[in-house]
PDB file of N, CA, C and O in Angstrom:
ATOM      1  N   UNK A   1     -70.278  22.367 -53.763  1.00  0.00           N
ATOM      2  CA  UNK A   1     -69.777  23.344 -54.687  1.00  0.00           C
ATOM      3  C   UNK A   1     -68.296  23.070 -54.973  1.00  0.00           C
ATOM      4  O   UNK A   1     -67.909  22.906 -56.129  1.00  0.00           O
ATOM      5  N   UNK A   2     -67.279  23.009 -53.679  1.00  0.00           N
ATOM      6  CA  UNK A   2     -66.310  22.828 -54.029  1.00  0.00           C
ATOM      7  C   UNK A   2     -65.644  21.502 -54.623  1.00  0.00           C
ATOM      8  O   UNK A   2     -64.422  21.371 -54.675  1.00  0.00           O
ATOM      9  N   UNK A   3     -66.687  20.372 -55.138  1.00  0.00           N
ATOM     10  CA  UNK A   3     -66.285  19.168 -56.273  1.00  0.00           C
ATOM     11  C   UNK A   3     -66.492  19.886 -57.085  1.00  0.00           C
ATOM     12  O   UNK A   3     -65.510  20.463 -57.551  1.00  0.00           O
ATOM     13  N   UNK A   4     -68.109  20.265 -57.758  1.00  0.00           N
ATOM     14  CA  UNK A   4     -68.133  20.899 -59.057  1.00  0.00           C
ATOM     15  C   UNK A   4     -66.898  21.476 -59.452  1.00  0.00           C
ATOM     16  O   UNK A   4     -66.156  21.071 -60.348  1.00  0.00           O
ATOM     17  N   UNK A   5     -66.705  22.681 -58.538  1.00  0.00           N
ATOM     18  CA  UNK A   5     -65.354  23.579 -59.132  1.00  0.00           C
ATOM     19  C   UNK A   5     -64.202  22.694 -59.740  1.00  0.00           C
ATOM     20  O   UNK A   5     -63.643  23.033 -60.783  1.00  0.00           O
ATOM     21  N   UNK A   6     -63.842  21.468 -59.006  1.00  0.00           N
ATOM     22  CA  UNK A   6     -62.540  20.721 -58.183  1.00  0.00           C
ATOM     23  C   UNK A   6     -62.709  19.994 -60.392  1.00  0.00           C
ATOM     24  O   UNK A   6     -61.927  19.703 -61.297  1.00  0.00           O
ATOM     25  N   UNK A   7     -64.014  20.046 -60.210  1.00  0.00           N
ATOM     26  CA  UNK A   7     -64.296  18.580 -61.496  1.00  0.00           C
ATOM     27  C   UNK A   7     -63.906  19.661 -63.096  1.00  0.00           C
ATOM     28  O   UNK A   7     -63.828  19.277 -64.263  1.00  0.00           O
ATOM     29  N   UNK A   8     -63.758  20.843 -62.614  1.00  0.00           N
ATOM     30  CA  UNK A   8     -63.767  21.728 -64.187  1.00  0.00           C
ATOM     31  C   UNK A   8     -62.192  21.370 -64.155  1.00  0.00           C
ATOM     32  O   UNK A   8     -61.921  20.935 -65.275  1.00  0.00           O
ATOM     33  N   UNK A   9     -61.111  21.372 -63.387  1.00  0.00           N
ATOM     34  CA  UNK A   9     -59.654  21.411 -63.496  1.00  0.00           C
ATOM     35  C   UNK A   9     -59.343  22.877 -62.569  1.00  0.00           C
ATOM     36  O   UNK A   9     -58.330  23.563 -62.705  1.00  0.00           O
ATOM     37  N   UNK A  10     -60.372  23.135 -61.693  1.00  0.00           N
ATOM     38  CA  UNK A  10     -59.397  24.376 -61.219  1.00  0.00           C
ATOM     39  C   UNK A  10     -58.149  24.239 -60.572  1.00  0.00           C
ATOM     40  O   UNK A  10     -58.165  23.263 -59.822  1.00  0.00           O
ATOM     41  N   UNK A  11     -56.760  25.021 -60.576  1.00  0.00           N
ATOM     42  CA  UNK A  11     -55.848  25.024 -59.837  1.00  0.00           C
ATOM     43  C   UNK A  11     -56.184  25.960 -58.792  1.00  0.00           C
ATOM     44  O   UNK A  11     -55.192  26.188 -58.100  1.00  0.00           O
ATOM     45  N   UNK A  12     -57.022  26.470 -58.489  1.00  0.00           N
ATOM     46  CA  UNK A  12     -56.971  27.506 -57.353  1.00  0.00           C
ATOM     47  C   UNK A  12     -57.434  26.556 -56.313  1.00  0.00           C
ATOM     48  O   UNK A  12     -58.112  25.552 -56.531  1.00  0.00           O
ATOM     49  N   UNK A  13     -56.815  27.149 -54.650  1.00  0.00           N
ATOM     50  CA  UNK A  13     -56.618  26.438 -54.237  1.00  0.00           C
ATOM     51  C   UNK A  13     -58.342  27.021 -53.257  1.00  0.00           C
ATOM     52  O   UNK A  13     -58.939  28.068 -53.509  1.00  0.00           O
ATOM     53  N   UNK A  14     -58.762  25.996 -52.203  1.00  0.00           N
ATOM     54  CA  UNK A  14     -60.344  26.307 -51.502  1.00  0.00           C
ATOM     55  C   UNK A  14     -60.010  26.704 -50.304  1.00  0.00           C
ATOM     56  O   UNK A  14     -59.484  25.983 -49.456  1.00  0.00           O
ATOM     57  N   UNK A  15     -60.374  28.186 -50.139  1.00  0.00           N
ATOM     58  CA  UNK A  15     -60.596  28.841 -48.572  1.00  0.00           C
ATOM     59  C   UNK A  15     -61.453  28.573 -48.254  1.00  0.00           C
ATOM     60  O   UNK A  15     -62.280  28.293 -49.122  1.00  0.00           O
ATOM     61  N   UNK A  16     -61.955  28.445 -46.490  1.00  0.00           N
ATOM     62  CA  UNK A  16     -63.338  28.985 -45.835  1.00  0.00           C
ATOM     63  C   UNK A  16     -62.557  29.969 -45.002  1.00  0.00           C
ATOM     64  O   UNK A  16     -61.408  29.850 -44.575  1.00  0.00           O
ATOM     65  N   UNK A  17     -63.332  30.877 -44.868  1.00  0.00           N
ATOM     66  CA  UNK A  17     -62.900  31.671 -43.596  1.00  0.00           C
ATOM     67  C   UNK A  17     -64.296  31.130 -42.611  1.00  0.00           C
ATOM     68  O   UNK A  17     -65.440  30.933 -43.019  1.00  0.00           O
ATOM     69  N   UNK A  18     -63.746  30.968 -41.143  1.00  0.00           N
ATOM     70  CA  UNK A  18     -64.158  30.602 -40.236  1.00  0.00           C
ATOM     71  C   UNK A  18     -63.982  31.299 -38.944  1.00  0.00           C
ATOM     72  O   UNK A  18     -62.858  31.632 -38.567  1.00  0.00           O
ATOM     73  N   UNK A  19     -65.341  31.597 -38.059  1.00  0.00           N
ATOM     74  CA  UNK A  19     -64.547  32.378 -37.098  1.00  0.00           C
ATOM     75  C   UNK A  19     -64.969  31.553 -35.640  1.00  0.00           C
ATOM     76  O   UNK A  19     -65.636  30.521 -35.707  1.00  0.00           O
ATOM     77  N   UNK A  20     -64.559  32.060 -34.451  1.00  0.00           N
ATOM     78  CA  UNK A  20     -64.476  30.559 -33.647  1.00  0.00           C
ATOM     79  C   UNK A  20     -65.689  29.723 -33.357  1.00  0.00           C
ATOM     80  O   UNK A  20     -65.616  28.660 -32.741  1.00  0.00           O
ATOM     81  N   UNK A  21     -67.015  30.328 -33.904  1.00  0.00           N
ATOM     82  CA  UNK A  21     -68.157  29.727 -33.320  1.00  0.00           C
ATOM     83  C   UNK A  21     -68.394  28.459 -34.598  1.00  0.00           C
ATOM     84  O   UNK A  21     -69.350  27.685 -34.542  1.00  0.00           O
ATOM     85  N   UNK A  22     -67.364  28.416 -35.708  1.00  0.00           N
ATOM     86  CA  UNK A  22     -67.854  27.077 -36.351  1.00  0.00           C
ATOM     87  C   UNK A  22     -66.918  25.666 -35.553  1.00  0.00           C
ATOM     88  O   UNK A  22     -65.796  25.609 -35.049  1.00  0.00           O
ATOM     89  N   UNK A  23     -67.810  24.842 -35.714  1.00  0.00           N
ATOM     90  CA  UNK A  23     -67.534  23.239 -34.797  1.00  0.00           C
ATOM     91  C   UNK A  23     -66.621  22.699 -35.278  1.00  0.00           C
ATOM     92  O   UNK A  23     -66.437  22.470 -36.473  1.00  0.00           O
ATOM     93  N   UNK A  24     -65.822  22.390 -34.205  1.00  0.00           N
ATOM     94  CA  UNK A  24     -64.509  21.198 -34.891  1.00  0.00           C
ATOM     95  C   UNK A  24     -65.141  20.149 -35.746  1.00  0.00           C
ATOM     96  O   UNK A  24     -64.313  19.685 -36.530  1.00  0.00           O
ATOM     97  N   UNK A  25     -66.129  19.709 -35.842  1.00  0.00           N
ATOM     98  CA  UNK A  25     -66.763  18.531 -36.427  1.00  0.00           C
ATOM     99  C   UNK A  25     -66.701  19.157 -37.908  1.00  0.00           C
ATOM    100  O   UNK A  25     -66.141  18.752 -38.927  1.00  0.00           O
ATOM    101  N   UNK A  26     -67.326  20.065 -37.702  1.00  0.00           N
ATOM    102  CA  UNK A  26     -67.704  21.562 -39.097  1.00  0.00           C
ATOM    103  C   UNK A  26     -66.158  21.102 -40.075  1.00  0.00           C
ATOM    104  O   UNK A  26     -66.042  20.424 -41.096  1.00  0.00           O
ATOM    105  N   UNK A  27     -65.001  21.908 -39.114  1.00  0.00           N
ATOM    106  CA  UNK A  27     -63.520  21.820 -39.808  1.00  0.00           C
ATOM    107  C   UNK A  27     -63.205  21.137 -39.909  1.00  0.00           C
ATOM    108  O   UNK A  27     -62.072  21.402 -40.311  1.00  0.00           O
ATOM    109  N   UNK A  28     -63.352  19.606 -39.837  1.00  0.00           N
ATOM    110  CA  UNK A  28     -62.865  18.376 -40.050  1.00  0.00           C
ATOM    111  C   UNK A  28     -63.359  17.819 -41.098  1.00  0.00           C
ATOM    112  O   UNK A  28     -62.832  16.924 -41.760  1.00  0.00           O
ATOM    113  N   UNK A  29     -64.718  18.498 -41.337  1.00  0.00           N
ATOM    114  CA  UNK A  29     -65.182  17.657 -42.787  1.00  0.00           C
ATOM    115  C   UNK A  29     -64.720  18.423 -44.296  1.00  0.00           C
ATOM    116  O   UNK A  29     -64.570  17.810 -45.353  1.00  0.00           O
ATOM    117  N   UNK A  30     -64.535  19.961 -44.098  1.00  0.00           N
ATOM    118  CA  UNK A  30     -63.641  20.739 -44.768  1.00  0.00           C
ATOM    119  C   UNK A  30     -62.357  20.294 -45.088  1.00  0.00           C
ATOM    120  O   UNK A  30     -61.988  20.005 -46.227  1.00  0.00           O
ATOM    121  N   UNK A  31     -61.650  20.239 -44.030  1.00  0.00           N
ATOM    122  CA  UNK A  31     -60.113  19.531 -44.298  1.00  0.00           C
ATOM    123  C   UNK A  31     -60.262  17.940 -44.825  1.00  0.00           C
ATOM    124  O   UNK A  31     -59.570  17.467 -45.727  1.00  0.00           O
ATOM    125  N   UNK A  32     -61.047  17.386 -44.266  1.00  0.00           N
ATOM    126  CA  UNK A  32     -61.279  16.092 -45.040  1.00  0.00           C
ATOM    127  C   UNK A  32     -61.180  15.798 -47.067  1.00  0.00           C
ATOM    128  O   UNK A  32     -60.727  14.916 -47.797  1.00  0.00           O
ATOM    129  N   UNK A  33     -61.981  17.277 -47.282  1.00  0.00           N
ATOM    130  CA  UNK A  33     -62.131  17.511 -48.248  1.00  0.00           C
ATOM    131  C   UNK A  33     -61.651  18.401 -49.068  1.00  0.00           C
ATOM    132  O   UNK A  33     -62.114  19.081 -49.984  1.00  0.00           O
ATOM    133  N   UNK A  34     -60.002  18.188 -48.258  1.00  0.00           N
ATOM    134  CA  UNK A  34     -59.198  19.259 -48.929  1.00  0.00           C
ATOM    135  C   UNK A  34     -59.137  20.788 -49.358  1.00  0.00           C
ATOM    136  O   UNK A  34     -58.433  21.368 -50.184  1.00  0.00           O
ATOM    137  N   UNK A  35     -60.317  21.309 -48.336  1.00  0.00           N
ATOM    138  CA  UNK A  35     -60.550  22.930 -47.980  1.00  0.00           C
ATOM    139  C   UNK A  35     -59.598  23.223 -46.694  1.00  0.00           C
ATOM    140  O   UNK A  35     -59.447  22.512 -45.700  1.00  0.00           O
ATOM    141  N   UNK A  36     -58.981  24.514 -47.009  1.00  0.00           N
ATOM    142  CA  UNK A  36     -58.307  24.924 -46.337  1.00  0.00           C
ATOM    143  C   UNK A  36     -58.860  25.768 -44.906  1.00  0.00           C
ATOM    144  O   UNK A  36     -58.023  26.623 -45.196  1.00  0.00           O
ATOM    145  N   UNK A  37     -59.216  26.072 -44.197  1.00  0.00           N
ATOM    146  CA  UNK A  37     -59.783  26.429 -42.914  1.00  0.00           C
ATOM    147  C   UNK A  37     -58.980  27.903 -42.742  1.00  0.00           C
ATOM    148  O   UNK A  37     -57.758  27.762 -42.752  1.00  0.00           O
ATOM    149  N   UNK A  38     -59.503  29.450 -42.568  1.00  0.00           N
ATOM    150  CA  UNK A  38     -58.457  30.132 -42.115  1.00  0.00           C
ATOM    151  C   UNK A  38     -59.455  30.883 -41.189  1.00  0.00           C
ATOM    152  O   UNK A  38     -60.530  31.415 -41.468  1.00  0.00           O
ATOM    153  N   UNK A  39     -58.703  30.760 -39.849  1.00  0.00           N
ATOM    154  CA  UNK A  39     -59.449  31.560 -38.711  1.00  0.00           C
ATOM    155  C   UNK A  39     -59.685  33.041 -38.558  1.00  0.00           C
ATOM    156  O   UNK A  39     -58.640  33.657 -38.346  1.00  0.00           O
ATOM    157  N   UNK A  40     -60.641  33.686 -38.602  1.00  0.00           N
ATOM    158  CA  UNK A  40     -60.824  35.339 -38.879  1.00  0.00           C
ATOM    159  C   UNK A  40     -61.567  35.774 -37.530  1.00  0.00           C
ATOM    160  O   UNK A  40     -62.274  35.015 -36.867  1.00  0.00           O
ATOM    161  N   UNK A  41     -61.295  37.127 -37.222  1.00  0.00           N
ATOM    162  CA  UNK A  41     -62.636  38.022 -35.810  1.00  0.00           C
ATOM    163  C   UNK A  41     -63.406  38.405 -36.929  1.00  0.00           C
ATOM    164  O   UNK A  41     -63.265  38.585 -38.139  1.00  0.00           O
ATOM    165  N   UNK A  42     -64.370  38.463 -35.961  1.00  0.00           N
ATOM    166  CA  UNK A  42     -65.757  39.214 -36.633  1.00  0.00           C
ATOM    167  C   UNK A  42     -64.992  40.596 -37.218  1.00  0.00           C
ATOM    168  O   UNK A  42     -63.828  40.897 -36.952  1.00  0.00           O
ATOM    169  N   UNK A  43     -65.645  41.149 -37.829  1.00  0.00           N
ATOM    170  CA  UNK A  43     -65.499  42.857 -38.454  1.00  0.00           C
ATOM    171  C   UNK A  43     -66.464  43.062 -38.416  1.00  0.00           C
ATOM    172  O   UNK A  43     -67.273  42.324 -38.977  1.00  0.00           O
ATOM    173  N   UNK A  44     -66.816  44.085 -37.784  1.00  0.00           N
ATOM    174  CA  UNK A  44     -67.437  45.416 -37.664  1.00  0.00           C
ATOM    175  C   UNK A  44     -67.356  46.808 -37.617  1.00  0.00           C
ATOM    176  O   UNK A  44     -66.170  47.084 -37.439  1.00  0.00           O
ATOM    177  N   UNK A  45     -68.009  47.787 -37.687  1.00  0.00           N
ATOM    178  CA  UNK A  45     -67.820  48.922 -37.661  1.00  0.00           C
ATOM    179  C   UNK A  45     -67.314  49.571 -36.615  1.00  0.00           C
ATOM    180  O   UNK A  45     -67.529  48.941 -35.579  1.00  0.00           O
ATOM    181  N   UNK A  46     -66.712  50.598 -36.443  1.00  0.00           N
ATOM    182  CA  UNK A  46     -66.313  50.878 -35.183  1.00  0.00           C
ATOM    183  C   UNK A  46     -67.889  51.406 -34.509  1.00  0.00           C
ATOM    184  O   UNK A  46     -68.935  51.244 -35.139  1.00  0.00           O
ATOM    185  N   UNK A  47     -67.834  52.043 -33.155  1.00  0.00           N
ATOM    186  CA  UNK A  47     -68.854  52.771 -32.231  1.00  0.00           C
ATOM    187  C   UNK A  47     -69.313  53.464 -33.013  1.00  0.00           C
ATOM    188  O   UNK A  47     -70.529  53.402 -33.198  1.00  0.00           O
ATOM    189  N   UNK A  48     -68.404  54.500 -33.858  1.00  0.00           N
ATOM    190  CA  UNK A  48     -68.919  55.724 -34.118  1.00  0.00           C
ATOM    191  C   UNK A  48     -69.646  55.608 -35.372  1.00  0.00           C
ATOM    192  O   UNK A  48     -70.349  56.572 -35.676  1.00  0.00           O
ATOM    193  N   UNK A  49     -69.612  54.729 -36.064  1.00  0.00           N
ATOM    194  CA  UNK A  49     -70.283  54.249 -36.955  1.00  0.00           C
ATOM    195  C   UNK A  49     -71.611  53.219 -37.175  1.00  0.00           C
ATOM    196  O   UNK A  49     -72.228  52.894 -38.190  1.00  0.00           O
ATOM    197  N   UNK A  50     -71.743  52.901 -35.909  1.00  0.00           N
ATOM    198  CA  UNK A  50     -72.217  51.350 -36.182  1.00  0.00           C
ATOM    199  C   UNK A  50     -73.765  51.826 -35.983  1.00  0.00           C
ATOM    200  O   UNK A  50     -73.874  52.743 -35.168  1.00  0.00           O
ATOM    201  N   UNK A  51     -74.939  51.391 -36.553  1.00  0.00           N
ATOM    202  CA  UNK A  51     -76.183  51.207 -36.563  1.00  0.00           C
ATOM    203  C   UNK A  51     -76.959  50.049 -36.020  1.00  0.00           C
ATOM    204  O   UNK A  51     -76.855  48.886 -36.412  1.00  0.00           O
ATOM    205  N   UNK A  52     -77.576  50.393 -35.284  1.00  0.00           N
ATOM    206  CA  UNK A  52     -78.473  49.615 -34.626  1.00  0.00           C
ATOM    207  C   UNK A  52     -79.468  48.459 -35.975  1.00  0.00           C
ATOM    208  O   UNK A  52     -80.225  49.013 -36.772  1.00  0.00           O
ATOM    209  N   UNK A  53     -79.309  47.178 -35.995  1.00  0.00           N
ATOM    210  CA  UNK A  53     -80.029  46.314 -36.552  1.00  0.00           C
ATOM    211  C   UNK A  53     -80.970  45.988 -36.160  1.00  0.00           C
ATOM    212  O   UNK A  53     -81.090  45.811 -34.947  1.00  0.00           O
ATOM    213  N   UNK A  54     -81.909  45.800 -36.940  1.00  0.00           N
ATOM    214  CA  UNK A  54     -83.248  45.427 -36.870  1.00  0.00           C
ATOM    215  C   UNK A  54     -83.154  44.072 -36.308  1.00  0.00           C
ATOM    216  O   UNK A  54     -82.209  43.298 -36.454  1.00  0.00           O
ATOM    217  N   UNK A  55     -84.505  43.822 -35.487  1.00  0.00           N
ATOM    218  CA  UNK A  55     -84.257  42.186 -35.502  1.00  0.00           C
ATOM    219  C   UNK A  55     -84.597  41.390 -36.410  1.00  0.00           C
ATOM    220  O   UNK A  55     -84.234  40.253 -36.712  1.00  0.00           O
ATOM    221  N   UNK A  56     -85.425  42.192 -36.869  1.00  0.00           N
ATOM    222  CA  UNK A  56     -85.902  40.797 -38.403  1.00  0.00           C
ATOM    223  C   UNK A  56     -84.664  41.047 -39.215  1.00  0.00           C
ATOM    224  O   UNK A  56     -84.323  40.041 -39.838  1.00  0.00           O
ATOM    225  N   UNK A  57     -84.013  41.926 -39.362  1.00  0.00           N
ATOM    226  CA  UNK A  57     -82.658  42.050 -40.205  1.00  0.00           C
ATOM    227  C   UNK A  57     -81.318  41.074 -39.524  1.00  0.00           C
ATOM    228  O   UNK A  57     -80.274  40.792 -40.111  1.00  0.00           O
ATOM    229  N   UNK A  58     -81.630  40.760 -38.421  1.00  0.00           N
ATOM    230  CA  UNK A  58     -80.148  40.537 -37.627  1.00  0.00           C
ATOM    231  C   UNK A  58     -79.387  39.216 -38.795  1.00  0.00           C
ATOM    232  O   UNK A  58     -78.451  38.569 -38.323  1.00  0.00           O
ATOM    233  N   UNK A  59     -79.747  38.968 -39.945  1.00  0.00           N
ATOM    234  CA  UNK A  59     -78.962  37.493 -40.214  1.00  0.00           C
ATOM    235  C   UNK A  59     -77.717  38.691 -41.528  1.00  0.00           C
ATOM    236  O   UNK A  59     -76.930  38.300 -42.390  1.00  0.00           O
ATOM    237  N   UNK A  60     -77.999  39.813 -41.194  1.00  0.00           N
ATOM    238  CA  UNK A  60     -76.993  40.801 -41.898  1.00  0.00           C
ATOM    239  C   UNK A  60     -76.069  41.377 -40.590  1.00  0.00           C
ATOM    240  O   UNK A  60     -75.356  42.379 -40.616  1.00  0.00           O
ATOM    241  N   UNK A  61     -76.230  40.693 -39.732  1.00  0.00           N
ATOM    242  CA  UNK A  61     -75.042  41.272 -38.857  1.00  0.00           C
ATOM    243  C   UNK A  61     -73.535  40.652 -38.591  1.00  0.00           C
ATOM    244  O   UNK A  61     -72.700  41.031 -37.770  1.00  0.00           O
ATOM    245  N   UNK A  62     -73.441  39.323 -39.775  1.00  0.00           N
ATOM    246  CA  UNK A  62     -72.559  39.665 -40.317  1.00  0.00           C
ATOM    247  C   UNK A  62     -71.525  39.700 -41.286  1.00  0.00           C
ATOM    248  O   UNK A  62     -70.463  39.092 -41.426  1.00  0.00           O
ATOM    249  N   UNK A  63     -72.287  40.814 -42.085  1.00  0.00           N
ATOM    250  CA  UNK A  63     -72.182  41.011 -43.656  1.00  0.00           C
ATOM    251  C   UNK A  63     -70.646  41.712 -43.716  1.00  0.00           C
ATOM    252  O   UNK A  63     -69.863  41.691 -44.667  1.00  0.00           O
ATOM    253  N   UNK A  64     -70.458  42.381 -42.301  1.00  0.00           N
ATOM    254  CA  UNK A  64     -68.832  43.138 -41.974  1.00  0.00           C
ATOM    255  C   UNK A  64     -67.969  41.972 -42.668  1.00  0.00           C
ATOM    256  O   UNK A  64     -67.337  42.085 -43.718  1.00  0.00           O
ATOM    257  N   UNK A  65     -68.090  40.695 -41.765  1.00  0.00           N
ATOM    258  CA  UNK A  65     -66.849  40.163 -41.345  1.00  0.00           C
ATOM    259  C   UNK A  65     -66.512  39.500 -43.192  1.00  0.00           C
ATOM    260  O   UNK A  65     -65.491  38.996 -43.658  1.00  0.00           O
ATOM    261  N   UNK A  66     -67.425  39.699 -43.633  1.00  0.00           N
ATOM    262  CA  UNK A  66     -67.121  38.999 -45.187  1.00  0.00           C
ATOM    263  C   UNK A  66     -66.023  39.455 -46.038  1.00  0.00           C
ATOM    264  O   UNK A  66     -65.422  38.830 -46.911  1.00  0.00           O
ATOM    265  N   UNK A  67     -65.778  41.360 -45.391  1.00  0.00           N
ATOM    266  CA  UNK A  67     -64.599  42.190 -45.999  1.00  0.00           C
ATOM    267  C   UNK A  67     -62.818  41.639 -45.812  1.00  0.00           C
ATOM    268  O   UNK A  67     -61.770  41.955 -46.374  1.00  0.00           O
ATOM    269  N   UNK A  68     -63.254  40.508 -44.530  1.00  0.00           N
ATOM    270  CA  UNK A  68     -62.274  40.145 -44.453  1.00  0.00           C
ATOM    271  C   UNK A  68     -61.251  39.664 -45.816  1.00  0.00           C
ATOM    272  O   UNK A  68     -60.055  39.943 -45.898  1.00  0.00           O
ATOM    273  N   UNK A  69     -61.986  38.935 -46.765  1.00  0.00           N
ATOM    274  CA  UNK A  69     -61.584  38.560 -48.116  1.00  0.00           C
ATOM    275  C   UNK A  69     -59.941  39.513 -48.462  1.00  0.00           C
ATOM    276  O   UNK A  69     -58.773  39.290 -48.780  1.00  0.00           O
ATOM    277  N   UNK A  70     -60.441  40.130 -48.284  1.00  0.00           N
ATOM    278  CA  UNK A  70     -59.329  41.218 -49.220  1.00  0.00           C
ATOM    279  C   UNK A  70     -58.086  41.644 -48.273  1.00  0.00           C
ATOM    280  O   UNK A  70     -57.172  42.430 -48.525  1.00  0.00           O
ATOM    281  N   UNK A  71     -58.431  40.579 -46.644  1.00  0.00           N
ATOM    282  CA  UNK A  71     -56.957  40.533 -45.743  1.00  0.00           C
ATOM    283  C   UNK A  71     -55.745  39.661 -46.918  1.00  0.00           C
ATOM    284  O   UNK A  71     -54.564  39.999 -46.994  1.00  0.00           O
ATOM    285  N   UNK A  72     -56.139  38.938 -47.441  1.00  0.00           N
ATOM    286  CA  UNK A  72     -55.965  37.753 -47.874  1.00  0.00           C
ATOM    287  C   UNK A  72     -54.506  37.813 -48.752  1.00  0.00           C
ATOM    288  O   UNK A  72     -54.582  38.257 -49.897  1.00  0.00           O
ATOM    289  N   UNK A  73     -53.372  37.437 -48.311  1.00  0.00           N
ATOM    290  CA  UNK A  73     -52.213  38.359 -48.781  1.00  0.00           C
ATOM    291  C   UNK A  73     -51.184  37.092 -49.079  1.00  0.00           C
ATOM    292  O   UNK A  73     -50.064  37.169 -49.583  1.00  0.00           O
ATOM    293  N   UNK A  74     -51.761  36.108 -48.702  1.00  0.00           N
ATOM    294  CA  UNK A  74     -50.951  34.968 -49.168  1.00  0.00           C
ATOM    295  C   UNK A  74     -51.087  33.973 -50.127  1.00  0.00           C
ATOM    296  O   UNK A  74     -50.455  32.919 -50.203  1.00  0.00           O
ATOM    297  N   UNK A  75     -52.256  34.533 -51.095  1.00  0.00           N
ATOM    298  CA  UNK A  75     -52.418  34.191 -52.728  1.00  0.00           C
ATOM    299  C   UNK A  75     -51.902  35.151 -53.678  1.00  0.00           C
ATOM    300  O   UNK A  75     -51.804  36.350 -53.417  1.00  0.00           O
ATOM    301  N   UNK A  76     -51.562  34.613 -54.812  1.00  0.00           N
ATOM    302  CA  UNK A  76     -51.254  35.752 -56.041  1.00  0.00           C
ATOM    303  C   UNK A  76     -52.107  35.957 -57.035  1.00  0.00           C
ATOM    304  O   UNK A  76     -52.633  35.010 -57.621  1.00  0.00           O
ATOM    305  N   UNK A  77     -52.314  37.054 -57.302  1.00  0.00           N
ATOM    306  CA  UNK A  77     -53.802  37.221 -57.878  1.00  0.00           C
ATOM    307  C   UNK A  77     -53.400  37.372 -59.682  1.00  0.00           C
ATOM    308  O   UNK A  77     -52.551  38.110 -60.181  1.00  0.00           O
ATOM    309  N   UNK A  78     -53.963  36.787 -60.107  1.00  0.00           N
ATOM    310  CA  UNK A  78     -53.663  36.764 -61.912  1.00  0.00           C
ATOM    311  C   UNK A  78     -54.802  37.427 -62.552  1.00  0.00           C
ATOM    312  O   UNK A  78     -55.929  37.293 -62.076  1.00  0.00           O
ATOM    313  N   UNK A  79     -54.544  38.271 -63.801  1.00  0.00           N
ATOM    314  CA  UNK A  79     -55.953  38.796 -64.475  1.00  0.00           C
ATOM    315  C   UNK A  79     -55.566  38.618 -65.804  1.00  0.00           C
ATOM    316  O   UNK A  79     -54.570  38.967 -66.438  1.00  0.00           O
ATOM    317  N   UNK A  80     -56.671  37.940 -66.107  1.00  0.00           N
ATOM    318  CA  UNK A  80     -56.421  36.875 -67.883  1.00  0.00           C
ATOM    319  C   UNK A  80     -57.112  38.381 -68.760  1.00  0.00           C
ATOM    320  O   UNK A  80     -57.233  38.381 -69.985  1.00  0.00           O
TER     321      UNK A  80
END
């Protein structure tokens, strides 16, 4: 995905967020390829909130940590 993008002329620059269970092997082929790597914790809900997942559901457990996006404070955001 990130050639396609790379091949239109984008200037924006390529995040992954990664949290520690992806493989150094994983981040090396990213940075190889000129993706930037930024280390994140899981997110989740607190106690008082949190719901018990199904197991056939568990590949949504974790749909939290995706909110991380909007930590993201060291890009400038433009609206055409």
């Amino acid at each position: 995905m990130a050639n396609s993008i790379k091949k239109t002329g984008s200037k924006y620059p390529f995040v992954v967020f990664a949290t520690t269970e992806l493989p150094e092997e994983a981040r090396a082929v990213l940075r190889t390829a000129g993706i930037a790597v930024k280390d994140i914790d899981y997110l989740q809900p607190d106690e008082e909130n949190q719901v018990e997942i199904a197991v056939n559901d568990h590949r949504f457990a974790d749909t939290w940590t995706k909110l991380r996006v909007f930590e993201l404070t060291e890009y400038e955001v433009s609206v055409a």
